[in-house]
N, C-alpha and C positions, 0 to 999 in steps of 0.2 A: 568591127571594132569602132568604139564611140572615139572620135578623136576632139577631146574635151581639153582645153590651153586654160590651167590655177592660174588664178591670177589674184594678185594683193592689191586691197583696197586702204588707201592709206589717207587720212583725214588729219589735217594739221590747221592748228587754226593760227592763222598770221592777223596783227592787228597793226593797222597806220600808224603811224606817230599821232596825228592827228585825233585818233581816237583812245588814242591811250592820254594824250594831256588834258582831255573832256570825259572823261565817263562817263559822269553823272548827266551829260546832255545825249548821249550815245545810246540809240537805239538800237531794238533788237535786227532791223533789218539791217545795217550797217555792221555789226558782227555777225552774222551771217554770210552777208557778203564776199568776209573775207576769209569765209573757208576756202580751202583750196585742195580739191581731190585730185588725185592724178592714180592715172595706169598705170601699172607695172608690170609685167610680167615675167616670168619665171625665167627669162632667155636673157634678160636685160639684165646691167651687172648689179651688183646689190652693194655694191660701196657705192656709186653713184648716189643712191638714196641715202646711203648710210653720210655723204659728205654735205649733201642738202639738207638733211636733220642738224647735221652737229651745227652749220653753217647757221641754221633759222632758229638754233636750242643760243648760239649766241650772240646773235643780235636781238631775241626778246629779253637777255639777262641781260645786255648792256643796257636797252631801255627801261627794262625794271630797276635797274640801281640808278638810273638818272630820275625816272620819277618812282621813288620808293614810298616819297609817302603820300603818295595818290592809291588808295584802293579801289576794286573794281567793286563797281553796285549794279544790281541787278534788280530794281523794284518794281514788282508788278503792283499795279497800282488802282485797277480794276479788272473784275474777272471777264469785263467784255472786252478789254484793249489785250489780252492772254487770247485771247480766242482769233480776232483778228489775225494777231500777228504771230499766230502757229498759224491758222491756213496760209497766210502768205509764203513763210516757213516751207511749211507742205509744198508750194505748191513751185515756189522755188529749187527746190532738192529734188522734184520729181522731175524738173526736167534736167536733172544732172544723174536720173537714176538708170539712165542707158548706159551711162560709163563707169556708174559707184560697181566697187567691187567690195569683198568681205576683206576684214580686217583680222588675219592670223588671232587669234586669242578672244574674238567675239562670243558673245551666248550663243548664237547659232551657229547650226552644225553647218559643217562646211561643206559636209555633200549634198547639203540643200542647196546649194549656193552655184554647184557646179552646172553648166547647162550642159543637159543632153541635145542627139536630135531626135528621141523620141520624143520630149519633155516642149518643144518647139510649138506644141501646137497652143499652148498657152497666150493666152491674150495679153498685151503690152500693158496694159492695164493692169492684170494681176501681176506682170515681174512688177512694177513699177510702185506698187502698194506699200510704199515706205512711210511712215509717217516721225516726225519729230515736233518736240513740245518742249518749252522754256522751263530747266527745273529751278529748283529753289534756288541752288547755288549761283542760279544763273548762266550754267551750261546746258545745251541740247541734249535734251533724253530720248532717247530710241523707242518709241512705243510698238513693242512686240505683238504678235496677235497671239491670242486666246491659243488655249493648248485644247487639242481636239481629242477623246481619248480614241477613238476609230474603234467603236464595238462592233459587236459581227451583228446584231440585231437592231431595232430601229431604239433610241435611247426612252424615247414618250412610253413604249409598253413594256421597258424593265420596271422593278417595283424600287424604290428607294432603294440606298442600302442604310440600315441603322448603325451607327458610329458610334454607340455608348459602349463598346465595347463586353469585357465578359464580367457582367455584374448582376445580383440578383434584381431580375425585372417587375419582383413585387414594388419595386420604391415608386413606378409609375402606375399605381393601383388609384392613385388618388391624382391622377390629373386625367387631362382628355389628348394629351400627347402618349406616345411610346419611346421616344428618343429624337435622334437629329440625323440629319444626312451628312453627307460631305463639306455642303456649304453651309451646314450652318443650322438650316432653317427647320424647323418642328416635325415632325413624321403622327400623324393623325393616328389615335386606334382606327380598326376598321369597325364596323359596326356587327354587333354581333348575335345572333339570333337562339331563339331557347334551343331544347335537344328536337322539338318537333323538324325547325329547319334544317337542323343538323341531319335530321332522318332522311327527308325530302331530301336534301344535296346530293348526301347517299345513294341514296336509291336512282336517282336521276344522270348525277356522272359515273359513269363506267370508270373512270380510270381514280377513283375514289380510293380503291384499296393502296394506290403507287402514289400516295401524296403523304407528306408529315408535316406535322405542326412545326414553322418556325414561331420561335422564343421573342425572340427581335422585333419580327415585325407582325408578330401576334393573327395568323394566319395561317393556310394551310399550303404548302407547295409542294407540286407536283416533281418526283422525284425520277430524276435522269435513267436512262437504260445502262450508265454505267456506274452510277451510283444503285439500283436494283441489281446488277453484277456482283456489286462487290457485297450487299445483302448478303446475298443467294451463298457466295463463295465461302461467307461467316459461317453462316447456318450450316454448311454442310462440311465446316472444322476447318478449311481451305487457308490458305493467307488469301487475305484480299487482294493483290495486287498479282496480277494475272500471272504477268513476266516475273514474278520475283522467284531468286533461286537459292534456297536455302542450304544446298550448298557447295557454293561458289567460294573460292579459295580466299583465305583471310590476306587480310592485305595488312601487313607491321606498321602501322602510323609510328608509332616509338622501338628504335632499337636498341639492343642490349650491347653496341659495340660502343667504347668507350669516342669521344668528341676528340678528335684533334684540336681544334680552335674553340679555347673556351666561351662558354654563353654568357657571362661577364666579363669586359675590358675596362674595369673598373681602376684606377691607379690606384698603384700600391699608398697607402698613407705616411706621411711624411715620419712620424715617430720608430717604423718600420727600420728606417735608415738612419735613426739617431741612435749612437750607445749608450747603455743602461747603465747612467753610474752606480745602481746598486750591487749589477753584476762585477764592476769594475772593482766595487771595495771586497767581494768575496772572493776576487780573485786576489788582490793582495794579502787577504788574510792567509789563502793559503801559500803564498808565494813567502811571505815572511813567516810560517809556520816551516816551509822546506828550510831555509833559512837558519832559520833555529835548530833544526835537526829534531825539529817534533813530528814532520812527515818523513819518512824513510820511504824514498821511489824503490820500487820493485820488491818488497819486502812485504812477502803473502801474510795476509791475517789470518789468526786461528778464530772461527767463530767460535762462541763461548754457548753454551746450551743453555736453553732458555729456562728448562726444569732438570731439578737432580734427582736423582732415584736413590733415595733414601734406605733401600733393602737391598741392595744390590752395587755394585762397582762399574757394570754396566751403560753407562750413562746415554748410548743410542738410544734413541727413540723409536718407539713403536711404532710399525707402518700402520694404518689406520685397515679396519676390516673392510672390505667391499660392501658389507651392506650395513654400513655405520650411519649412522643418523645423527645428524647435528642436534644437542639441544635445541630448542625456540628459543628465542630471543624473548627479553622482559618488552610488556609492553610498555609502547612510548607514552610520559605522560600529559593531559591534557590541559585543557586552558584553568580547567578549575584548584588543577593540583598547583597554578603558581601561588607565590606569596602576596602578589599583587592581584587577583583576579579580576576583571570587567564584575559587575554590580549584578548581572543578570545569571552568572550563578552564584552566586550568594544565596545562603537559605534563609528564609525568613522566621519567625519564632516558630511559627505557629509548623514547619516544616520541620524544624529544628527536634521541636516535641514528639509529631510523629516520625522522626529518625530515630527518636532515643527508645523510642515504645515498642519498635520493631523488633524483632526474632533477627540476631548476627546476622545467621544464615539467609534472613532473605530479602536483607538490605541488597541494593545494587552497587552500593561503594559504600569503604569500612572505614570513611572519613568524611570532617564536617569543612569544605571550602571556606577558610578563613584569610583575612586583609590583613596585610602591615603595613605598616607607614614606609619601611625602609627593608633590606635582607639582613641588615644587624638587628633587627626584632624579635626573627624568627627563633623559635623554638627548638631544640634537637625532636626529633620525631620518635615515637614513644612507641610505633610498632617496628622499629627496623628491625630488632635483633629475631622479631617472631616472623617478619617477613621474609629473612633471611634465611630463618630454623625451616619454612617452609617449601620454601627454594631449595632449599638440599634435599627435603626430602621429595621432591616432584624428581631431582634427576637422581635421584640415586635408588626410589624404591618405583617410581612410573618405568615402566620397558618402553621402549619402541623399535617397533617392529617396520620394517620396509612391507606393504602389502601389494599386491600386484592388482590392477583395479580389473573387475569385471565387465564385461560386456551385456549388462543386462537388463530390458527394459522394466525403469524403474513400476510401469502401471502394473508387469505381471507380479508384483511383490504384494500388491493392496490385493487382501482377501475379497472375493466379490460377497457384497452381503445380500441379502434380501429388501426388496424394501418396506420402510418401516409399516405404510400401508396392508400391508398381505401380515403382520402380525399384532394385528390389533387382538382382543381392548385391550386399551391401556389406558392409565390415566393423560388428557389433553388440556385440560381446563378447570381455571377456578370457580367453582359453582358455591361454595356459604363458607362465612368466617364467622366462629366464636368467639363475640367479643366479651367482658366481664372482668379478666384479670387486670390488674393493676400494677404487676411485675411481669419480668420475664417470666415467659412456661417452659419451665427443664424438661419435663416427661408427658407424655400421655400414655393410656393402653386401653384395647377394646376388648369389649367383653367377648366369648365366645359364639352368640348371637348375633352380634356383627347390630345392636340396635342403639349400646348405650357405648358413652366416652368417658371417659373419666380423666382429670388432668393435673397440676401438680406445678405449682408458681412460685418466687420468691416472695409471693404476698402473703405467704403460711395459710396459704387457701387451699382445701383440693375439693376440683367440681365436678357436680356428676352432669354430661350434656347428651339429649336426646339427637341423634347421628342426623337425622332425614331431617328434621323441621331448625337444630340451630338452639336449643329451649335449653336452658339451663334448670334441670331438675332441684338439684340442691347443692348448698354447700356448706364443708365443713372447716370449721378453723382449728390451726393447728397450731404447735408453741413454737414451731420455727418453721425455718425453709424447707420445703420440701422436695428433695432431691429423684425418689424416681417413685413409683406407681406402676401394679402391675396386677393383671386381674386374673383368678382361677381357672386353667384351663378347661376346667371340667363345664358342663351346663348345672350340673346337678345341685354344684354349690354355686351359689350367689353372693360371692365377696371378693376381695383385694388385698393388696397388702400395700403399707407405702413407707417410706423412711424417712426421718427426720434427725437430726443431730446424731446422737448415738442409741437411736430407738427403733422399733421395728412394730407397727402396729396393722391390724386387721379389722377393715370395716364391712358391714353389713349396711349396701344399703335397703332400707324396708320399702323406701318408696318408687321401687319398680319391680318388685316379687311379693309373690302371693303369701300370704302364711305360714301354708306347708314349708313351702321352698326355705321362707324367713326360719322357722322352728329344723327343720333337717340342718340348714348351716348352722344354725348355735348348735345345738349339738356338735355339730363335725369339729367346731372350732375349738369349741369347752370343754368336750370329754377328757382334753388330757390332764386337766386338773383333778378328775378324782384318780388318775391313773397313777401307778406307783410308778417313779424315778429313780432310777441307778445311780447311787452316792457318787458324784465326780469328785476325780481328785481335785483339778482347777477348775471352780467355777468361772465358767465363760459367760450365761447371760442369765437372766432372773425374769421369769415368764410369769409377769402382772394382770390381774384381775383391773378395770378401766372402773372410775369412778361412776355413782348411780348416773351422775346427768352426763356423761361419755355414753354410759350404756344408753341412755335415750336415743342417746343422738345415731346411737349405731355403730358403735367402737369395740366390739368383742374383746380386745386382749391384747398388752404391750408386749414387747419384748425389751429389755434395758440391757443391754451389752457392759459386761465390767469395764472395759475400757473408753476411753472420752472422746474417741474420734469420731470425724462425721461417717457414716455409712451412702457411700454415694450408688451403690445398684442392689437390686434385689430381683434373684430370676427364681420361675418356677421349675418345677420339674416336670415332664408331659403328663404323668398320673396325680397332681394335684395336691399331695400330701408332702412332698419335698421343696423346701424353698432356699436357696440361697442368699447371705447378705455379705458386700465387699465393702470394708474401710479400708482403701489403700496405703495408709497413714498410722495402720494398727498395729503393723510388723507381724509375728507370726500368727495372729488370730484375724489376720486381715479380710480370710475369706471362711467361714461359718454357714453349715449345713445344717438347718432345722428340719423337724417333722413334726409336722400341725397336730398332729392328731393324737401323738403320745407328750407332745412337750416337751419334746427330747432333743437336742442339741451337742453337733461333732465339730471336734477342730479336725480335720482329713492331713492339711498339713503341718508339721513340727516347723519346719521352716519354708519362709518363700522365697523363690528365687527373683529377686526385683520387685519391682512394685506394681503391685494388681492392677489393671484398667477395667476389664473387666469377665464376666465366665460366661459360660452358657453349659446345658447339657444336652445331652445328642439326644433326637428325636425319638432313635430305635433300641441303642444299644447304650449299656450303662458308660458310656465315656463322660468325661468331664472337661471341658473344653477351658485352659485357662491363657488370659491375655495378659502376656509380662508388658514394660517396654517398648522390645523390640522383639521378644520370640511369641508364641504360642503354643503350650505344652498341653498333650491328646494325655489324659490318665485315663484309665481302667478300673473304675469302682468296685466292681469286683475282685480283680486279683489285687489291686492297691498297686500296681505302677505304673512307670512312665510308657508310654506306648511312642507316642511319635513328637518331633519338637518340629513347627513349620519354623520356615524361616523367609518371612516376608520381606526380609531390605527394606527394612523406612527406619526412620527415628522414633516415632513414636505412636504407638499404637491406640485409636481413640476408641474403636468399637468393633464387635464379632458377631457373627449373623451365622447359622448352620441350615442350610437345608433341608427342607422336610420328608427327602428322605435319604440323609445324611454322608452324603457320600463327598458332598462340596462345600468348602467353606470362605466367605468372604471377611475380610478386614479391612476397615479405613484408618486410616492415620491425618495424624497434622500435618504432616508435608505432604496435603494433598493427595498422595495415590491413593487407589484400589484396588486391593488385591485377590482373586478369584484363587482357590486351592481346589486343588482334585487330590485328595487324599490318597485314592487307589492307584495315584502317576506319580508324583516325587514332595516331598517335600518342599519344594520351591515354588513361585506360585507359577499357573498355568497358566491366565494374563494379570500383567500388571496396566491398569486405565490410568490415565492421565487428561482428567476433564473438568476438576473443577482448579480454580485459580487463587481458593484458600481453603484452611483444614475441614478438614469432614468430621462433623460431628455425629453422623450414625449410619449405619447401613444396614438395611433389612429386607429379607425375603419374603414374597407373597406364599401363605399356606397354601393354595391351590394353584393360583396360573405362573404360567413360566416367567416372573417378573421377579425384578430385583432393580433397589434405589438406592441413593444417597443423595443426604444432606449435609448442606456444607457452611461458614464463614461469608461466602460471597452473596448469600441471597437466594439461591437457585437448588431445584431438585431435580438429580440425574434420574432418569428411568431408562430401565435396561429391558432389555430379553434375553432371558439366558435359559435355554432348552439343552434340557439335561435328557440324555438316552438311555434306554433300560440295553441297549448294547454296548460292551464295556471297550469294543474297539474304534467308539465313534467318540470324539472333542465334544465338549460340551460346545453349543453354539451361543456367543454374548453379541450381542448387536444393540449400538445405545439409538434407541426409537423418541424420545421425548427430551427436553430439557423445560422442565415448568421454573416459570421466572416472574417476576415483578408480584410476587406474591406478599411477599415478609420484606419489609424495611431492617437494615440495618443500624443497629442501635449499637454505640461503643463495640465498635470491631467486633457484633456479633450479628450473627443472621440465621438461618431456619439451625434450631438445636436438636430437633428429635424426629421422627419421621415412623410411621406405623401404617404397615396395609390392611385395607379391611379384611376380614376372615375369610368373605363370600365375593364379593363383587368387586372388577379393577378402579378399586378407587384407592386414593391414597390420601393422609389425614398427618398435616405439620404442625407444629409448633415453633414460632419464633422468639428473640427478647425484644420484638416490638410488641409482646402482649396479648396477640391475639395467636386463636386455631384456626386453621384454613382447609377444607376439604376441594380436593382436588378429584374432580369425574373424566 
């Protein structure tokens, strides 16, 4: 046992009378002087000290209030007369530093302080190493030494450490620094050598594979056997940390038992303990209500029911079913619904306009955000009572149903498709645009041949275009707009039919058939003029001979409809001699079955049920495909009746497309959808698409490969695959592979109007009302 005696160093500084009525002549070795240290030790009484402090704390305050207004100064007055007289200083204290001891509350630790006798062999010299120095204020400062850190290795062959901490180290790309050490001062790059040096290093240190690049200090260090440990431990799934035990019993930091002593001792606030005179007037009111004898104490109330039942005597109320479902709530309204709105939603005219131009249905709100000065401005609101009509009928003819949710992952629901790559061709790309019209182009149709186009504008133009080169063959003028254009299925005849106002005429053109081909069509066309016709009771149409420079031009023969509407489609029939025309504005003769070839003309129906959009007839079998509205009714030409009625669900039906070998039927409409029919599965559709983002203005089937499109309002054409099977227990397969876009600008909310596949090859050929045709490869 070290028998080591604390002992308190205790430092008081006493000043002469003499030196306190001079200061400013009072030098530093005269206060010095009159430090006075003394021993003490731990065995010695400690009021003794404590009565010599209070004893010398007042007699410097009596001398301080005799000379209060003498200040002490302390001016160093050259840095060589400072120097001097701290070594004197020094050298003074050091011979009082055998008896100086440590002062309880000093910076240094005090078991430095304590002397062992192991500790003895120290030279008097190093105990005695104290130094003091005059500070500004004019008292002795303790000059400490230097703090050592005691590394375990020599400090000259560590590498700096860099102190810029964790920052990208690209910002010192552009100096010849990397950062700073501890003190301060610059940390150099090292120098650094091509991949040659790199190789040579390599190859040369063995322990080259156990180093990694420090960031910091832009270098490579060789990496510890227990930082390689703890590598290894990663690599092989381990926790790094050798001892660590994953599991080791949890230890509760926070418990779930409730705090006796709570964790604020906050006082209560003062109003806490003041009474509430509001509560004090509502007690008098009822204390003068007892009073009065308007409260009666202990005298049970009869609640009075909140609703009466009008059929019955009854008046309980009905306990609520268990699986009763509360209406929803109306929603809350928004900033734009005040009478006052902020400025930013306000519409501006030009928003205003396209609010009013818009379709009810596919507005996003069925009001225009308007300001008033004050709420006596406001207006009564003009849709309440239908908002209201509305609201009754959501809860009185919507059910709701409580459903119990499934377990089921949402991915296995999405069919897997193929990808679009493994069903090519298809059309990808814009390859040539017909330009030439000067109006929107309503129609196109390709000839049989799959070589010529023919097209159909509100310019009262229709032009014939060579497919491959873009060449506008010829064109013809016509006395009004021409609404659709549709070319003879057959090869054999070389001609069209197109429609305009309330007329139906048939052109030859000469200048892309031979002769022969030219002289067999007139014929086919004109023979029914010498042929005798069947006295109609109601004549329907008057089948015109075209004037001699019509016939130049290549006009074979009108058709003039008794009635004055415009005729807006005209279809063929697959054998060539059958052609259809629809005025949906004509009422019962709206839809008219001609026959080229005897000049004969049927009204099929007595009355129509809505109004036509458009027909079509099946490929194989005499049906007659007709598109009301909102139904689509299958007739039987043969037997003369209704066979089957689809029923699509849209509003409104724009265009019908049948299958080449007619088993499936597709429909566009203006609210967007599309709808795929399997005739031989149900009359509802078999998928309903949901892909373009305004109405569709056509849809159509390729005669050869398994492809089907639409064109839409938005700009854009959907391309599909849909593989139809000669096995009647297999789905037809629809998979959308293309969407071709930035093709056709949209002009006054319209965009690609017509859309036709080539006969032979996956191409596909639009029409917009910016004017031009675009083929699509």
């Amino acid at each position: 046992m070290r028998n080591s005696k604390k002992k308190i160093l205790r430092v008081s500084k006493k000043r002469s009378p003499e030196i306190k009525k001079n200061d400013e002549n009072t030098s530093d070795e005269d206060i010095i002087a009159n430090l006075k240290i003394d021993m003490l030790s731990e065995d010695e009484n400690i009021s003794d000290l404590e009565s010599q402090s209070i004893k010398s704390i007042d007699k410097e305050e009596s001398d301080s209030i005799e000379q209060h207004s003498e200040n002490e100064k302390f001016v160093l007055d050259d840095t060589t007369d400072n120097e001097e007289e701290n070594e004197k200083f020094n050298k003074e204290t050091s011979e009082m530093s055998e008896s100086d001891e440590y002062i309880a509350g000093d910076s240094l630790d005090e078991n430095d302080l304590e002397p062992d006798e192991d500790n003895k062999t120290l030279s008097e010299s190093e105990e005695t190493k104290t130094h003091y120095v005059v500070g500004v204020n004019g008292k002795p400062r303790k000059i400490l030494p230097e703090i050592d850190p005691v590394y375990d290795s020599d400090s000259s062959t560590e590498n700096p450490i860099n102190s810029v901490g964790n920052i990208p180290m690209e910002w010192y790309d552009d100096y010849p620094h990397i950062g700073y050490d501890i003190d301060g001062k610059k940390i150099m790059k090292p120098a650094k050598g091509d991949e040659l040096d790199k190789f040579l290093e390599n190859m040369e240190d063995p322990d080259s594979w156990m180093s990694a690049k420090d960031n910091l200090l832009q270098q490579n260090v060789k990496l510890t056997d227990e930082e390689l440990e703890i590598i290894r431990r990663i690599q092989m799934g381990s926790f790094p940390e050798k001892d660590f035990d994953p599991y080791e019993p949890t230890i509760e930091w926070f418990t779930g038992k409730p705090e006796v002593m709570p964790l604020n001792a906050t006082p209560e606030p003062k109003r806490r303990f003041i009474p509430s005179k509001w509560e004090a007037k509502r007690i008098m009111k009822i204390v003068r209500a007892i009073r009065q004898g308007r409260i009666v104490l202990g005298k049970s109330q009869v609640q009075k029911p909140r609703f009466y039942n009008l059929w019955s005597e009854d008046d309980k109320s009905r306990e609520e079913h268990p699986m009763h479902i509360p209406a929803p709530k109306m929603k809350l309204p928004d900033h734009d619904e005040s009478y006052n709105p902020p400025a930013e939603y306000l519409l501006t005219d030009k928003e205003k306009e396209e609010w009013e131009e818009m379709d009810p249905d596919d507005r996003e709100k069925n009001y225009i955000p308007q300001k008033y000065s004050c709420l006596r401005n406001v207006p009564a609101y003009n849709r309440f009572i239908q908002e209201r009509f509305n609201r009754c009928l959501d809860l009185y003819l919507a059910p709701r149903i409580r459903k119990n949710k499934l377990n089921i992952d949402p991915e296995s629901l999405i069919p897997k498709l193929p990808n679009p790559k493994d069903l090519q061709p298809f059309p990808t790309s814009l390859t040539l645009s017909y330009d030439g019209h000067t109006d929107r182009v309503r129609c196109i149709s390709i000839d049989p041949t799959g070589l010529w186009l023919i097209s159909g504008s509100d310019d009262k133009t229709i032009r014939l275009w060579e497919i491959i080169t873009g060449r506008c063959v010829k064109t013809w003028e016509i006395e009004d707009i021409v609404y659709s254009v549709a070319w003879c299925p057959i090869r054999e005849v070389c001609a069209f039919i197109f429609s305009c106002s309330n007329k139906v005429g048939v052109i030859l053109p000469t200048d892309i058939c031979d002769d022969e081909v030219a002289l067999s069509t007139s014929q086919y066309v004109t023979n029914g003029f010498n042929s005798k016709r069947n006295d109609e009771k109601v004549k329907l149409v008057e089948w015109m001979k075209p004037s001699d420079e019509q016939n130049k031009n290549g006009i074979l023969l009108f058709i003039q409809h008794t009635h004055d509407k415009t005729i807006k489609q005209v279809t063929w029939h697959r054998k060539g001699d059958y052609f259809s025309s629809i005025a949906p504005d004509a009422g019962n003769q709206g839809i008219l079955i001609h026959q080229l070839t005897k000049h004969q003309t049927q009204q099929p129906f007595r009355k129509t049920r809505g109004i036509i959009q458009c027909v079509r007839f099946h490929p194989i079998k005499p049906l007659f495909f007709v598109a009301t509205q909102r139904y689509v009714r299958v007739y039987n030409l043969m037997k003369q009746e209704l066979t089957k009625t689809l029923q699509p669900g849209v509003k409104w039906i724009s265009s019908l497309d049948v299958h080449p070998m007619g088993d499936n039927v597709i429909v566009g409409s203006y609210d967007k959808k599309l709808c795929w029919f399997d005739l031989d599965l149900s009359q509802r559709p078999y998928r309903t698409l949901y892909y373009h983002s305004k109405a569709i203005r056509n849809v159509v089937y390729h005669k050869r490969l398994p492809l089907f499109a639409s064109c839409s309002d938005d700009g854009s054409i959907q391309i599909f695959h849909g593989m139809v099977y000669n096995d009647l227990l297999q789905n037809p397969l629809i998979v959308p592979v293309k969407i071709l876009k930035a093709g056709h600008q949209i002009v006054d909310s319209l965009g690609v109007l017509n859309c036709e596949f080539h006969p032979i090859q996956p191409w596909i050929i639009s029409s917009g009302a910016d004017h031009t045709i675009k083929l699509w490869t």
